[in-house]
C-alpha positions in Angstrom: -102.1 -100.2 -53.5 -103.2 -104.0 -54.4 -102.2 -106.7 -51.6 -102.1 -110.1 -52.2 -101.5 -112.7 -50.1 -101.8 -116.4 -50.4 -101.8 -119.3 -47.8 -100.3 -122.8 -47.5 -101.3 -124.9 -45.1 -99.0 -127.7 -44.7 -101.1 -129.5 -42.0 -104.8 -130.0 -40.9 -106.3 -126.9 -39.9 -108.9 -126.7 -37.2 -111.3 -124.3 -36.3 -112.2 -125.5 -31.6 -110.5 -126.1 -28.9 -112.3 -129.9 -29.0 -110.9 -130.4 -32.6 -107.3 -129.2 -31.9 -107.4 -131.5 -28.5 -108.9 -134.4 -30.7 -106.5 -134.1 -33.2 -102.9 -133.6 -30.8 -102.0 -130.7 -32.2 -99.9 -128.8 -29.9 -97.9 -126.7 -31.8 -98.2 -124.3 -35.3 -95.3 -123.1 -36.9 -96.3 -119.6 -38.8 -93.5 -118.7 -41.9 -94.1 -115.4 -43.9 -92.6 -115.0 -46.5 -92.0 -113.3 -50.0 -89.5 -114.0 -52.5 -87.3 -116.5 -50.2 -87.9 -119.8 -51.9 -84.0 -121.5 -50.7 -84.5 -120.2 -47.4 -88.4 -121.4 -47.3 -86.8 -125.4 -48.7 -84.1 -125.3 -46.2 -86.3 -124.0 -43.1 -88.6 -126.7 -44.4 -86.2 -129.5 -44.4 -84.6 -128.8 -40.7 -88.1 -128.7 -39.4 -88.7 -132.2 -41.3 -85.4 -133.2 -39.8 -86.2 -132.2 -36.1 -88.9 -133.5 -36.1 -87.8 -137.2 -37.1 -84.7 -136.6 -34.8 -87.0 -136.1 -31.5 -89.8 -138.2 -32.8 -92.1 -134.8 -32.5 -95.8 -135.2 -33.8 -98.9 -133.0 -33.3 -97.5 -130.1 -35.5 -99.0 -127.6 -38.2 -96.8 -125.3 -40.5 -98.5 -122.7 -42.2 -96.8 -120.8 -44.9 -97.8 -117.3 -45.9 -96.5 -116.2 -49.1 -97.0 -112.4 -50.0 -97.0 -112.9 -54.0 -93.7 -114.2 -54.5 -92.3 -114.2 -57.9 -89.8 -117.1 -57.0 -90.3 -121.1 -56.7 -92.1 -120.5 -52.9 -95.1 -122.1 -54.2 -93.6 -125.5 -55.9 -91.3 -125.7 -52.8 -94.5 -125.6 -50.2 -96.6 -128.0 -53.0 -94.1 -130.5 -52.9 -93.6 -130.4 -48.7 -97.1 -130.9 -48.8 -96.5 -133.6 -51.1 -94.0 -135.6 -48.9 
């Protein structure tokens, strides 16, 4: 059996306590996924959308994609994008 996984990081990624604290983040938003591309936009967009609403800052969204065959990866290059 051959697994594959890739990762999209759609914010700053840090590695201490001091760097997280230094940087405000203070909350990660984890999305597996595999083969949901429309569901991945739309997630993506009300998260976008929340977050202007309540004028939330400090968060990371990290998208793991289990080899999808689908658009996942041009929908996650062009949130990072925006």
């Amino acid at each position: 059996m051959v697994f594959k996984s890739q990762f999209f990081h759609l914010g700053n990624f840090f590695h201490s306590k001091e760097d997280i604290m230094a940087n405000k983040i203070i909350l990660t938003i984890a999305i597996p996924t595999f083969n949901r591309a429309t569901f991945l936009n739309n997630t993506l967009q009300q998260i976008n959308k929340e977050m202007a609403i309540y004028k939330i800052s400090g968060v990371e969204i990290v998208v793991s994609d289990n080899a999808s065959h689908d658009q996942t990866k041009q929908i996650v290059a062009s949130a990072i994008s925006s």
